[in-house]
N, C-alpha and C positions, 0 to 999 in steps of 0.2 A: 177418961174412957168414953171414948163414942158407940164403941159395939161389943157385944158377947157373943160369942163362939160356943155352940151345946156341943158337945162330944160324950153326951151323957146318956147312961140307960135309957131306954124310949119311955118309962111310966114317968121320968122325972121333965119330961120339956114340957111339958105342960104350964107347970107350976113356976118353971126355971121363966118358959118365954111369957108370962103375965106378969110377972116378979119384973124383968129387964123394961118391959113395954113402961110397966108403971114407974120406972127412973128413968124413962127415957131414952134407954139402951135401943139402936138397934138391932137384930139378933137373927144370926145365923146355925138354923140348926141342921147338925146332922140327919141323914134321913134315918128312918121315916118321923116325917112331923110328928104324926102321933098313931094310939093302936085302935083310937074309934072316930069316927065321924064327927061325933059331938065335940071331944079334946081338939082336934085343929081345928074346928070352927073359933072354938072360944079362944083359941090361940090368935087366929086370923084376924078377930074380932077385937082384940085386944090392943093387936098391935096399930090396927086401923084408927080405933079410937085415940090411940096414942099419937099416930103419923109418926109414926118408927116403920124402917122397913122391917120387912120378916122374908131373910131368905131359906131356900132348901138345900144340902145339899148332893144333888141329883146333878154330877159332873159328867155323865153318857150324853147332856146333851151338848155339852162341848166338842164331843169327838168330832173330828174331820169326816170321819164318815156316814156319822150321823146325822152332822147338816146337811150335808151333800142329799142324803136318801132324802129329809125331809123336802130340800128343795128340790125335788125332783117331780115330789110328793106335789107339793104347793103349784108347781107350775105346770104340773100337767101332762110332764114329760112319758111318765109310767102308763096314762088313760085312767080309764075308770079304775079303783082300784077295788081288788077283789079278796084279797085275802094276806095275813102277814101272821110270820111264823119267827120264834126265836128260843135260845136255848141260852143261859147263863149258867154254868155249873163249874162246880172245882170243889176241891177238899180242902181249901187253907184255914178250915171250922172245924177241920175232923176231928183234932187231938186238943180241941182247948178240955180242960177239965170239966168234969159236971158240974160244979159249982159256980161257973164262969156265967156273969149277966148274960153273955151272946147268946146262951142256948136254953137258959132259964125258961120255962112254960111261961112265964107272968111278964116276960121280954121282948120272947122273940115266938110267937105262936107260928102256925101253920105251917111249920117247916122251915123253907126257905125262903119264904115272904118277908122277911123286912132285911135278909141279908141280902139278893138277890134278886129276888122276883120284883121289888118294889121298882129296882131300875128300867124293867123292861113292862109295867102298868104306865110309870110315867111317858116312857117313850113312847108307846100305845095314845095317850092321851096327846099327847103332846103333838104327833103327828097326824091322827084321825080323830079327833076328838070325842064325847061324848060316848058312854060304852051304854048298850039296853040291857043287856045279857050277860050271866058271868055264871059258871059253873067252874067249881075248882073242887079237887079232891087232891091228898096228901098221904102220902106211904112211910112207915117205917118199916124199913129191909134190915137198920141195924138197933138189935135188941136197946145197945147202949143212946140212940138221939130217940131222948125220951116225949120228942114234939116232931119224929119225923124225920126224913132226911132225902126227899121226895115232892115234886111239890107241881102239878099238872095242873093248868090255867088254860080255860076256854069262853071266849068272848065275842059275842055280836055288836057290833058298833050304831050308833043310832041310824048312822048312813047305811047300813045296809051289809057292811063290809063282814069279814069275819077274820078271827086268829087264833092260836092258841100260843101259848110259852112253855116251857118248862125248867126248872132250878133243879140240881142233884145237889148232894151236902157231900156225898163220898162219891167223888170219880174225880180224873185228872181232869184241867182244865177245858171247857169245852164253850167256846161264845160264836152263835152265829145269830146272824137275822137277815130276815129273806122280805121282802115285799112285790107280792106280786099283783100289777097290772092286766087291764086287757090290751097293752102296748107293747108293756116289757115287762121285763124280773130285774132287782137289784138284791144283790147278796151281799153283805160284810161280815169277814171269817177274822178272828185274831185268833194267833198261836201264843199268845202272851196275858197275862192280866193286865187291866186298863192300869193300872199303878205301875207296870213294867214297861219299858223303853224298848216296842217292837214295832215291826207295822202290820196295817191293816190290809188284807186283802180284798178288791173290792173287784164286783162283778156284775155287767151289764148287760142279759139278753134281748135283745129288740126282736119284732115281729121276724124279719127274716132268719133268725134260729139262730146268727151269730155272736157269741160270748166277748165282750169287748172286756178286759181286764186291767186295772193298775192296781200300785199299793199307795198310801196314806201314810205317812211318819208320823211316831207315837208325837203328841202333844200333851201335858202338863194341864190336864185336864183340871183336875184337884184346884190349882191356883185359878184357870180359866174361871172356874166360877166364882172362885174368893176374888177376883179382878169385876168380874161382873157384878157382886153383890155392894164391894165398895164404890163402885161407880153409881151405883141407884142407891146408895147414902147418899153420895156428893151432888146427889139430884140429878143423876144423867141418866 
């Protein structure tokens, strides 16, 4: 065994990835690392001491159209960037049972944050890095999501930039993200869940007003990053 795979409640990676680091395991955990600042540090920390990798898995950065926005992002193409907006929502949480780790208070807090919203923090990061500012507030609309089912995220980036997110737990599916420029706008709309075999709609405004449009084919994103994870075991 060269590496372990967490697909475990979030209270238990903690404990699972300092356990694997200390036999030497490399170790790939589901997201989110962990529910506090301190738990992935020592996670981090562990694995470092060990020289085991420690991957995440945060598979939106795979998407086609994902890279795409960031290299847009990175080279300059959009201008200065000024603001970014996105929506992750769908119901395929609504009907787990109340007793279900996923909706658990001690699992899964703030609503949609660690089923949801954690994806669109990291792409946040990932693409503007460093955030100053964070204000979030969380709704329950139904009596039964006893952590919410609502979940409104707004952030100032250290650069200057601004965005906000938002996650619903009960609506049919809904993913966009928009990044807007002092050059251009770029949009990516899916009518599908990233685990469904659809395409991406992708859209390009530039200063003269004109919408430049293609789509993106679903990619296997899920594997893209178990492909990635095991190439940075194999040392690449």
């Amino acid at each position: 065994i060269d590496a372990v795979v967490l697909a475990t409640p979030h209270s238990h990676h903690e404990n699972q990835i300092i356990s694997s680091a200390k036999a030497g395991k490399h170790v790939f955990c589901e997201k989110p690392l962990a529910l506090t600042k301190r738990s992935a540090e020592r996670s981090i920390n562990a694995c470092e001491s060990a020289g085991v990798i420690l991957g995440v898995g945060h598979e939106r950065r795979f998407e086609p159209a994902m890279i795409e926005i960031r290299r847009m992002i990175k080279t300059g193409e959009l201008g200065k960037i000024m603001h970014v907006e996105a929506n992750f929502s769908h119901d395929k949480l609504a009907n787990l049972p109340p007793d279900n780790w996923r909706v658990s208070s001690k699992e899964s807090p703030a609503a949609a944050m660690t089923a949801t919203g954690i994806h669109l923090t990291d792409a946040y990061l990932n693409m503007f890095g460093p955030i100053k500012e964070v204000y979030a507030q969380t709704a329950r609309r139904n009596d039964a999501n006893k952590n919410g089912d609502v979940l409104s995220f707004q952030v100032r980036f250290q650069n200057g930039a601004t965005g906000f997110f938002n996650s619903v737990l009960e609506t049919p599916l809904y993913l966009r993200y928009c990044v807007f420029g002092s050059d251009a706008w770029v949009e990516a709309r899916d009518y599908h869940h990233p685990s469904e075999v659809g395409s991406t709609y992708f859209s390009v405004c530039r200063e003269e007003g004109e919408v430049q449009s293609t789509t993106y084919a679903w990619e296997d994103t899920v594997r893209l990053n178990f492909d990635a994870f095991a190439e940075a075991c194999l040392g690449g």
